[in-house]
C-alpha positions in Angstrom: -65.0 4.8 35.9 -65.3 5.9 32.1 -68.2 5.4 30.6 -69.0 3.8 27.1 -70.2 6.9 26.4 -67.5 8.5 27.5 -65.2 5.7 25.3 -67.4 6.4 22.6 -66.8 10.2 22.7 -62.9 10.0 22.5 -63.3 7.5 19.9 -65.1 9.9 18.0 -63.1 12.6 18.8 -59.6 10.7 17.5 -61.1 8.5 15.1 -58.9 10.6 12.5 -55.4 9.5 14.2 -53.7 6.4 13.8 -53.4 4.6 16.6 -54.0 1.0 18.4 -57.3 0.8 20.4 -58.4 3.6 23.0 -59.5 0.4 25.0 -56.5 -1.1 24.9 -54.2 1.7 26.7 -55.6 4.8 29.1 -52.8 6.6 27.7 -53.4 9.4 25.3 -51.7 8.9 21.9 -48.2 10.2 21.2 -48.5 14.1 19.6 -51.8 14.5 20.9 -52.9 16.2 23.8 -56.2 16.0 24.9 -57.8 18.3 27.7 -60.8 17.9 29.6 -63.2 21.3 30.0 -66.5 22.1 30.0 -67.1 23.6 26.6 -71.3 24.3 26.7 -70.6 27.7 26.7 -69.9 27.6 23.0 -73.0 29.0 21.1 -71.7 30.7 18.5 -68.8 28.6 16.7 -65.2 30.3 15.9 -65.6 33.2 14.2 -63.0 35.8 15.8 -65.4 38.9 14.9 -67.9 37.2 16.9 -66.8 34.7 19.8 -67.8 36.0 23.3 -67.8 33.0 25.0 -65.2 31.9 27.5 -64.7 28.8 25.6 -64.7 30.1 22.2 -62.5 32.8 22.5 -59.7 30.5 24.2 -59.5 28.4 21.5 -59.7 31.5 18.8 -56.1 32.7 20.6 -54.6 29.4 19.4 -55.8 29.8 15.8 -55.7 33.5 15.4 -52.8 36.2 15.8 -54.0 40.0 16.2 -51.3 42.9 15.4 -50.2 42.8 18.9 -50.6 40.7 22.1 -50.4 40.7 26.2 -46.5 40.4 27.1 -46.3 36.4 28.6 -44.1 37.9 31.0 -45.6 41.3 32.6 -49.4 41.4 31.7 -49.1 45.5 31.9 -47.2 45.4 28.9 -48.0 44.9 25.0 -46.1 43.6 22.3 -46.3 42.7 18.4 -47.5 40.2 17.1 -48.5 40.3 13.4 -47.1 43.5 14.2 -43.0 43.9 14.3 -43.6 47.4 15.7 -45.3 50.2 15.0 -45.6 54.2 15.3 -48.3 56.8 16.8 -48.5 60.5 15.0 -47.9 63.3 18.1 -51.5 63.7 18.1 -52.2 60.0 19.2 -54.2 59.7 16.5 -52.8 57.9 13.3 -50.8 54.2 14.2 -48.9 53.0 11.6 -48.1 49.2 11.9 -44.8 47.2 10.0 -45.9 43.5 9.5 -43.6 40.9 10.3 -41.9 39.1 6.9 -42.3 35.2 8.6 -46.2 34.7 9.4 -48.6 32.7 7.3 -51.5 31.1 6.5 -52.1 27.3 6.8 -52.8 27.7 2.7 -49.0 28.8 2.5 -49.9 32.3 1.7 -48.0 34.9 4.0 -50.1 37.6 6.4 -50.3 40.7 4.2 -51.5 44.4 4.9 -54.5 43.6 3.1 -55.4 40.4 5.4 -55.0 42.7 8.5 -57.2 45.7 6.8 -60.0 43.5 5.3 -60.0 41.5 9.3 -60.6 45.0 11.0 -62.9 46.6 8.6 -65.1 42.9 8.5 -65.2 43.3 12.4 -66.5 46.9 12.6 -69.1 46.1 9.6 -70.4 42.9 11.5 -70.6 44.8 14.4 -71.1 41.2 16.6 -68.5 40.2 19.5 -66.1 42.2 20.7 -66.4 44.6 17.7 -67.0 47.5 20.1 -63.5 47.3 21.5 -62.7 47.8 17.7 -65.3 50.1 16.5 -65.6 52.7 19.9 -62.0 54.7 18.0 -64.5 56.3 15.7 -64.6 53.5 13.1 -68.0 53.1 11.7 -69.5 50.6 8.9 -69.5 54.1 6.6 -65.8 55.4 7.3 -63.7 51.9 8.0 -62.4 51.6 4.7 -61.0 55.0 4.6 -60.1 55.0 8.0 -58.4 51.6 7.6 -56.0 51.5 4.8 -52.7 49.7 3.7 -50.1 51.3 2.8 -47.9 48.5 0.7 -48.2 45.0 1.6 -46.4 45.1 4.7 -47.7 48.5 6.3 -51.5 49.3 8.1 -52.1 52.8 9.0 -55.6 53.6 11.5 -56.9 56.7 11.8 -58.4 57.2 14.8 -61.4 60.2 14.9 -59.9 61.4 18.2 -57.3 61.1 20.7 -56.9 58.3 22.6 -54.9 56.5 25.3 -52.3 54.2 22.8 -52.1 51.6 25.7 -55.8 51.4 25.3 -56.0 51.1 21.7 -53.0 48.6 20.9 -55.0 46.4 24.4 -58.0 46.6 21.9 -56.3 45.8 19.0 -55.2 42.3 20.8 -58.7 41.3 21.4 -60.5 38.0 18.9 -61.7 41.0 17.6 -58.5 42.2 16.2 -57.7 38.6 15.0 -56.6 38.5 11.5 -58.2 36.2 8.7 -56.9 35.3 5.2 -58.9 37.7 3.1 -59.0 34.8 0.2 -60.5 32.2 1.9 -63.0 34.1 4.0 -64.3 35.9 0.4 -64.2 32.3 -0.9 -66.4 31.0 1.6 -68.6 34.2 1.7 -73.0 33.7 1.3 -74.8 36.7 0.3 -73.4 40.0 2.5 -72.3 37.8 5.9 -68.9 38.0 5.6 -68.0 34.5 6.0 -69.3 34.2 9.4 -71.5 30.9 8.7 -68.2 29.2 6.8 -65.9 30.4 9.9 -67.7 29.1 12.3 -67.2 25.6 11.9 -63.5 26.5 10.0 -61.0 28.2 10.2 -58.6 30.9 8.4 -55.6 32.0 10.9 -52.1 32.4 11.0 -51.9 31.1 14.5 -50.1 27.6 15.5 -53.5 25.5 14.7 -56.4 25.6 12.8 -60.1 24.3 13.5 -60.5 20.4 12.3 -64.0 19.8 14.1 -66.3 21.2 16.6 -68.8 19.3 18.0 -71.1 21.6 20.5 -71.0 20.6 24.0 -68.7 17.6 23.0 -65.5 18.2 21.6 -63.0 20.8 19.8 -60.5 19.4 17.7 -57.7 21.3 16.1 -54.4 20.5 14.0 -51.2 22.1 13.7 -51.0 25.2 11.0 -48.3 23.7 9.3 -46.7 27.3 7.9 -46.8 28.4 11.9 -44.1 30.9 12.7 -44.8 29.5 16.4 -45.2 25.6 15.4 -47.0 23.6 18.0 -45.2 20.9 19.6 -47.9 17.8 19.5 -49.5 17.6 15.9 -53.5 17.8 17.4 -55.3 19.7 20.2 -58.3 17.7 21.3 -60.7 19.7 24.0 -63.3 17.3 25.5 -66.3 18.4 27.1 -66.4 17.1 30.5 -68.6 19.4 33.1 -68.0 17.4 36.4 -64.9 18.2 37.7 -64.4 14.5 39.9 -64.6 13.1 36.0 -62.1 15.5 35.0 -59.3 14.3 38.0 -60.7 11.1 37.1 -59.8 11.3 33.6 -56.7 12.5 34.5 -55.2 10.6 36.9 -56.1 7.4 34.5 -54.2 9.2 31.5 -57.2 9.3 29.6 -57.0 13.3 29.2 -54.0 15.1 29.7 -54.7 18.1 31.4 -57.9 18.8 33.0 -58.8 22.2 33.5 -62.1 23.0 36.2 -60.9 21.0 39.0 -62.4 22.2 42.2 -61.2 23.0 46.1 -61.3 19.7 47.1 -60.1 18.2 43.7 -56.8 20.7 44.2 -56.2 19.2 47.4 -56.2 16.0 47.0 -53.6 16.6 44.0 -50.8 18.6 46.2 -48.6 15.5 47.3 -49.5 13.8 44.1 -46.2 13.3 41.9 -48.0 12.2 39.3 -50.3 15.0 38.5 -48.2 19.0 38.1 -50.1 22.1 37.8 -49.9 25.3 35.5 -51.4 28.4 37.7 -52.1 32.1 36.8 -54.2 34.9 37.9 -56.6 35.8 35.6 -58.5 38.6 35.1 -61.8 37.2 36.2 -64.0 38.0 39.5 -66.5 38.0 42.4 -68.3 41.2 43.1 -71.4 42.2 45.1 -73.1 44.6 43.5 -75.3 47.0 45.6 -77.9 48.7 43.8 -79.2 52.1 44.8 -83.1 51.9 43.4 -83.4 49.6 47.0 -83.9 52.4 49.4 -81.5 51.2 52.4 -78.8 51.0 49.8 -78.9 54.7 48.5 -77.3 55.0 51.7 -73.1 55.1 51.0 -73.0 54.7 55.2 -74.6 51.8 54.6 -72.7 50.1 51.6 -69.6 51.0 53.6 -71.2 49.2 56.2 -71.7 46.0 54.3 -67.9 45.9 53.2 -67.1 46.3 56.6 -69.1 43.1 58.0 -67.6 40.7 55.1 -65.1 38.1 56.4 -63.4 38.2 52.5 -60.1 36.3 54.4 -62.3 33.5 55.4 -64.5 33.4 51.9 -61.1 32.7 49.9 -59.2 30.5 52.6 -62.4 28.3 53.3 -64.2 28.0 50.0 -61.9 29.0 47.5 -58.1 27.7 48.4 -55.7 27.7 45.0 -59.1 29.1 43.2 -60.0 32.3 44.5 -58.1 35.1 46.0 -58.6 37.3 48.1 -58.5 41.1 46.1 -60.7 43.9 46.4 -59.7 46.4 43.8 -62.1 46.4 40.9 -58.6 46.3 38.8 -57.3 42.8 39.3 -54.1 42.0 40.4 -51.6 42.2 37.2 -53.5 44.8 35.7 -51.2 48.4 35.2 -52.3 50.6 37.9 -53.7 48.2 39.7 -53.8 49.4 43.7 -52.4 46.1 45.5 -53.4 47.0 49.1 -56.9 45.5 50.0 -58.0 48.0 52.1 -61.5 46.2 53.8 -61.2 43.3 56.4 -63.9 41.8 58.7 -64.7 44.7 61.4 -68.3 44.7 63.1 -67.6 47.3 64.9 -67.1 49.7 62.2 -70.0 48.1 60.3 -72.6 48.3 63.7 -71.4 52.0 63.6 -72.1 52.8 60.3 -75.5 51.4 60.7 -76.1 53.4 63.5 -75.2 56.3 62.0 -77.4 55.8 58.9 -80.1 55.3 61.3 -80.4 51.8 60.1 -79.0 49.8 63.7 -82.5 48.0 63.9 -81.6 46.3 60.6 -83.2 45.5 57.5 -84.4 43.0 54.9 -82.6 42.4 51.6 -82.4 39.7 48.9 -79.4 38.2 47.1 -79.2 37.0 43.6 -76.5 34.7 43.0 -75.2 31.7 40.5 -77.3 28.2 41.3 -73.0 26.9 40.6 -70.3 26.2 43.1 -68.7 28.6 44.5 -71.2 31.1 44.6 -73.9 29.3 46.6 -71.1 29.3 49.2 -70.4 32.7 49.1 -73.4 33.7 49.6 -74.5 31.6 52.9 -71.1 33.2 54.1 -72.4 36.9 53.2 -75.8 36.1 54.8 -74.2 35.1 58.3 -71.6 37.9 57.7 -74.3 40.7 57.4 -76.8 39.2 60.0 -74.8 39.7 62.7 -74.8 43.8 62.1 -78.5 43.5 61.3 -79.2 43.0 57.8 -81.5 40.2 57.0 -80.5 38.7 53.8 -82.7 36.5 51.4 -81.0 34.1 49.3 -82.4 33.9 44.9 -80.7 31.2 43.6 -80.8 31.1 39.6 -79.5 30.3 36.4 -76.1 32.7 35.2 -78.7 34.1 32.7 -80.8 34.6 34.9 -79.0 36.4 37.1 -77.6 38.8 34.4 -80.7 39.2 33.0 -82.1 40.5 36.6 -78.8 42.3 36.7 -79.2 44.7 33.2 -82.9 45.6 34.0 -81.7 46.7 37.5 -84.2 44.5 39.2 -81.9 43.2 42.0 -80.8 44.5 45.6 -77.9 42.5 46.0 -76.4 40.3 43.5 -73.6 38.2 43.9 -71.7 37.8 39.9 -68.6 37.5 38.6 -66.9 40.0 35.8 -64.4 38.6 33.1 -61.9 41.2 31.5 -61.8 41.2 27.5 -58.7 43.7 27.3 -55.8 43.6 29.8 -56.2 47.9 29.5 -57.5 49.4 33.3 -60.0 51.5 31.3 -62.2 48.2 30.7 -63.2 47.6 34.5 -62.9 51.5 34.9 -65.6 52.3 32.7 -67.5 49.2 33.6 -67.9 50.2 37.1 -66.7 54.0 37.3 -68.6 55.7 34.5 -72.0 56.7 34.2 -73.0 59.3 32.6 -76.7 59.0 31.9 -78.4 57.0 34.6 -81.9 57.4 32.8 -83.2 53.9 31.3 -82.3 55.1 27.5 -78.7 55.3 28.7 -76.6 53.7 25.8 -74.1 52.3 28.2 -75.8 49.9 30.6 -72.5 48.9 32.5 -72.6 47.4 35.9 -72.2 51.9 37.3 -75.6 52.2 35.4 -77.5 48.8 36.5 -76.7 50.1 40.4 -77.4 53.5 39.9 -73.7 54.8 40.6 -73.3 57.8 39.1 -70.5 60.0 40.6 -69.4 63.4 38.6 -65.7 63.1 39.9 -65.6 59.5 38.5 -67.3 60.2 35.1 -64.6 63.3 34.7 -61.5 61.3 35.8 -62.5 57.7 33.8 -63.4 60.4 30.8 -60.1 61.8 31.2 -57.8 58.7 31.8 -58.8 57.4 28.0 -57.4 60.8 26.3 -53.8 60.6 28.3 -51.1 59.8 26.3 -48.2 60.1 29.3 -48.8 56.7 30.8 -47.5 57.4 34.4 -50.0 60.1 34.4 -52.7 57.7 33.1 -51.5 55.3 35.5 -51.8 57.8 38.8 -55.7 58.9 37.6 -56.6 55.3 37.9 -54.8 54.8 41.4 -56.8 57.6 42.4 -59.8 56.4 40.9 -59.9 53.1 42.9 -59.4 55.4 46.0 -62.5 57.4 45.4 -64.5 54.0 44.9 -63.7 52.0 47.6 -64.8 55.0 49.3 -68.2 55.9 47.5 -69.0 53.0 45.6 -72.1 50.8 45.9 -69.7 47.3 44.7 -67.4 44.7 47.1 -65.0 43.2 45.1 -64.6 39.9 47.0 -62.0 37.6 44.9 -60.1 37.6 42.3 -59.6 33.8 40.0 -56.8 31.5 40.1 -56.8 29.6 36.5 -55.0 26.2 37.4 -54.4 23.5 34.8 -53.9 20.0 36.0 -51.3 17.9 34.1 -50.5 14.5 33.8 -47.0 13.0 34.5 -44.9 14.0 31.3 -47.1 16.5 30.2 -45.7 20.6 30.5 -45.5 23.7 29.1 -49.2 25.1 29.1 -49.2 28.7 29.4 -52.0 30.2 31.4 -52.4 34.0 30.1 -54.3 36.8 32.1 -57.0 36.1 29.2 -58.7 33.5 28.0 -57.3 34.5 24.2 -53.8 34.4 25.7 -53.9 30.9 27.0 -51.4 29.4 25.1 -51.7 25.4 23.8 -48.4 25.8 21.4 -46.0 25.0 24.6 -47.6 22.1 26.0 -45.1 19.0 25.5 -45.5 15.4 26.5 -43.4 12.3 26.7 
C-alpha cells in the first residue's frame, strides 16, 4: 500500500501540474511520466563536467547533447550529434567538427562553435568527473584554449598532442564530459573562478529534449521539455521518484501510480512475465560482476591457481539461479556489444581441471582465503555460491560483507584477497576495460594509474605493450584484432573472473512505450517514452 508519505512525495513532486487530486485516481497524469528508481546515489547535482554517479549521469544524457553519441542501433558504432560530421588530419591528430544548423538552447539561442569550445575547455580546467576521458589527448588547463578553438560559428577543430585511436577519441567525446552548455548562461550564473558548477547543479543549460526543473536528493528529479528540442520529448515532464525497494517499485507500478519502474528484482521479473498489463524495455549494458584476485596474498601469485579458481565456478548456475532476466552469463572483460568483444565464454564448471591445477601448484591440501563483497542483493548470493564452488577443490573461503564504499575503498589500497565488485563502463570504446584491467605499468604504490591491473598486482609486459599499442592504431580492424588477442592472453594469465554481465530492464505500465535502454547510463533515452 502507498504510504502518506509516499502520497505526500508525488504531491510534492507534481504539485506544479494541473491536475485533479493524486488521491483521487492511481493513474499518473496525462503528459507526465513518472518512473520509480533509486536515485541516492546522487551526490553531486547535474553538472555534466562533474556527474559520476549512475543516477546523475542518466539524467545529464536527457538534458545534454555531446558532439557525437553511441549509434541506438549497433553500440560499436558512433555518430553525430551536435556534430553533423566531421574530419581527422592523416596524422590522427587534428578533428575538425561541422555543427548541425537545427540544435538549441531552451533560451532560443542556437548551439554555436563557441558553446562546444567554452564546454570542453570548462571540463579540462575543472578537472572533476569524467574530465579525464577529455583531458588524457594532451589537453591541459595551460594549452586547452589553444588546443581547442572555433573556427566560425559552426566549425570546432582539437588538436590532439599525439596520435590516437579516432574511435577512442570521438567514444570520449560522447561522454557527460563532452556535454555541451550554453556559454551565456553558464558565465551568467558564474561565482568567483568555479565555472558555474554551484548554479548547474541544481539547473540546467543543454540543448538536449529537457531541462532540469527540480532536484530534490534522495527524493525526486523533475525535468520539463526544452521547448527549442531538435528531438522534442513526447510527454511535457519527466518525474524520477526515489523509491529503493524494489516490491514498492512493482507495487507502484502495477497500481499506475509510476509508470515505469526501473530496479525490479529476480523474483519481481517473474512474477511480471504472464502479466499483460505490465511490458518491459531490456538491454545489455555495459555493467559487471568480476572477482578480482589479488597477487600480494601468497596462494594467489600462483596463475595455476587463479586458473584453478575459474575452473571450480559454476558461472551457468550463478546467472540461471540468482540472476534470471538480470545477469548474464559473460566472461570476457569486454562486455557483450562492445567492438571486439570475444563472444565465446571460454570457462565452465570443471573440478577436475580445477583439483589438477591445485595439485600442480602444490596447493591440493587447500587453503584459507577471504571475500569482500557488496552487503546488496545479488552479490551476497554470489558469493555463498563461490564459497561452495571453491570448497569442494579445497579452498576455504571467508565471507566480508560491507558497504560498496567499503569495499572499493579496501579495493584501491589493495588490502583484499578476493573481492567480489562490479565495473560500469563510462565510454562504449574497448580501450576503457582494456586499460582498466590489462595495463600496468608501474605496480609500485606511487603508480599514477591505480586501475583494478594495479590494485591486484597484474602486471604483464605483453599486455602493457599491446593495450599501449591498441590506442595509437588508426586501422580499426587492426585495432580490433589486438584486442581479440588481448582477451586471449588474459583469460589465460590474468588474476580476474568475469562472472556476468547486466541486463538493464524497465518495467512499463499498460499504455506506456518507447523507453530506450542505451549500452550507457548517458544513452538511456526518456524522449521516446509515450503513453495513452
Amino acid at each position: 500500500m502507498i504510504t502518506r508519505r509516499d502520497v505526500m512525495r508525488l504531491g510534492a513532486a507534481v504539485a506544479v501540474l494541473p491536475f485533479v487530486n493524486v488521491l483521487a485516481s492511481a493513474k499518473t497524469p496525462d503528459g507526465v511520466v513518472v518512473m520509480a528508481k533509486a536515485i541516492d546515489d546522487i551526490t553531486t547535482g547535474f553538472d555534466p563536467a562533474e556527474v559520476f554517479d549512475f543516477s546523475n549521469n542518466e539524467v545529464c544524457g536527457n538534458i545534454y547533447q555531446s558532439l557525437c553519441t553511441v549509434d541506438p542501433a549497433d553500440s560499436t558504432k558512433i555518430i553525430g550529434d551536435l556534430a553533423e560530421r566531421w574530419e581527422v588530419s592523416a596524422d590522427g591528430t587534428e578533428y575538425t567538427f561541422y555543427l548541425q544548423k537545427d540544435a538549441k538552447f531552451p533560451s532560443g539561442n542556437p548551439v554555436v562553435a563557441e558553446d562546444v569550445a567554452y564546454s570542453l575547455r570548462r571540463a579540462v580546467k575543472m578537472g572533476l568527473g569524467q574530465s579525464q576521458y577529455i583531458a588524457q589527448f594532451g589537453f591541459t588547463a595551460d594549452n586547452v584554449d589553444q588546443r581547442i578553438r572555433t573556427d566560425g560559428p559552426d566549425r570546432v577543430v582539437l588538436t590532439l598532442a599525439q596520435l590516437w585511436s579516432s574511435t577512442l577519441v570521438l567514444a570520449c567525446l560522447s561522454t557527460n564530459a563532452g556535454g555541451v552548455v550554453e556559454k551565456a548562461a553558464v558565465e551568467a550564473n558564474t561565482a568567483g573562478s568555479d565555472f558555474g558548477n554551484k548554479w548547474l547543479r541544481t539547473n540546467s543549460a543543454g540543448s538536449g529534449p529537457y531541462q532540469l526543473k527540480e532536484w530534490e536528493a534522495a527524493d525526486r528529479v523533475i525535468l520539463t521539455a526544452n521547448p527549442n528540442a531538435r528531438v522534442h520529448p513526447s510527454v511535457s515532464r519527466f518525474i524520477v521518484r526515489h523509491v529503493a525497494e524494489s516490491p514498492t517499485q512493482l507495487l507502484l507500478v502495477k497500481k499506475r501510480d509510476v509508470d515505469v519502474a526501473r530496479n525490479l528484482g529476480a523474483d519481481e521479473l517473474r512474477s511480471i512475465n504472464s502479466d499483460a498489463d505490465i511490458s518491459k524495455a531490456t538491454a545489455s549494458v555495459f555493467t559487471q560482476f568480476y572477482i578480482a584476485m589479488n597477487g600480494s596474498t601468497d596462494q594467489l601469485k600462483s596463475q595455476k591457481i587463479t586458473q584453478a579458481i575459474k575452473w571450480a565456478i559454476d558461472y551457468e548456475s550463478i546467472a540461471n539461479n540468482i540472476t534470471p532476466g538480470l545477469w548474464d552469463n559473460w566472461q570476457s572483460f569486454l562486455p557483450k556489444g562492445s567492438a571486439g568483444a570475444v563472444t565465446d565464454n571460454p570457462f565452465r564448471r570443471d573440478l577436475d581441471r580445477a583439483k589438477a591445477l591445485m595439485k600442480e601448484a602444490g596447493l591440493e591440501g587447500g587453503f584459507e582465503v577471504t571475500l569482500d563483497h557488496y552487503a546488496t542483493w545479488p552479490a551476497p548470493n554470489i558469493a555463498q555460491v563461490l564459497q561452495a564452488n571453491l570448497a569442494e577443490i579445497g579452498i576455504t573461503v571467508r565471507l566480508l560483507a560491507g558497504e560498496l564504499g567499503q569495499v572499493s575503498t579496501k579495493m584501491r589500497s589493495r588490502q583484499h584477497q578476493l573481492a567480489l565488485a562490479y565495473w560500469g563502463a563510462d565510454y562504449v570504446d574497448p580501450n576503457m576495460n582494456s586499460q582498466a584491467f590489462c595495463l600496468n605499468v608501474d605496480d609500485s604504490d606511487g603508480s599514477a594509474t591505480k586501475y583494478p591491473a594495479w590494485r591486484c598486482h597484474y602486471s604483464d609486459e605483453e599486455m602493457n605493450k599491446s593495450v599501449s599499442a591498441a590506442v595509437r592504431e588508426l586501422d580499426l580492424e587492426k585495432r580490433l584484432g589486438i584486442y581479440r588477442a588481448i582477451q586471449t592472453r588474459f583469460f589465460e594469465t590474468a588474476p580476474f573472473a568475469f562472472l556476468l554481465q547486466q541486463r538493464d530492464v524497465a518495467a512499463m505500465a499498460k499504455g506506456v512505450s518507447g523507453y530506450d535502454i542505451g549500452p550507457l547510463v548517458n544513452v538511456n533515452r526518456y524522449a521516446g517514452i509515450t503513453k495513452s
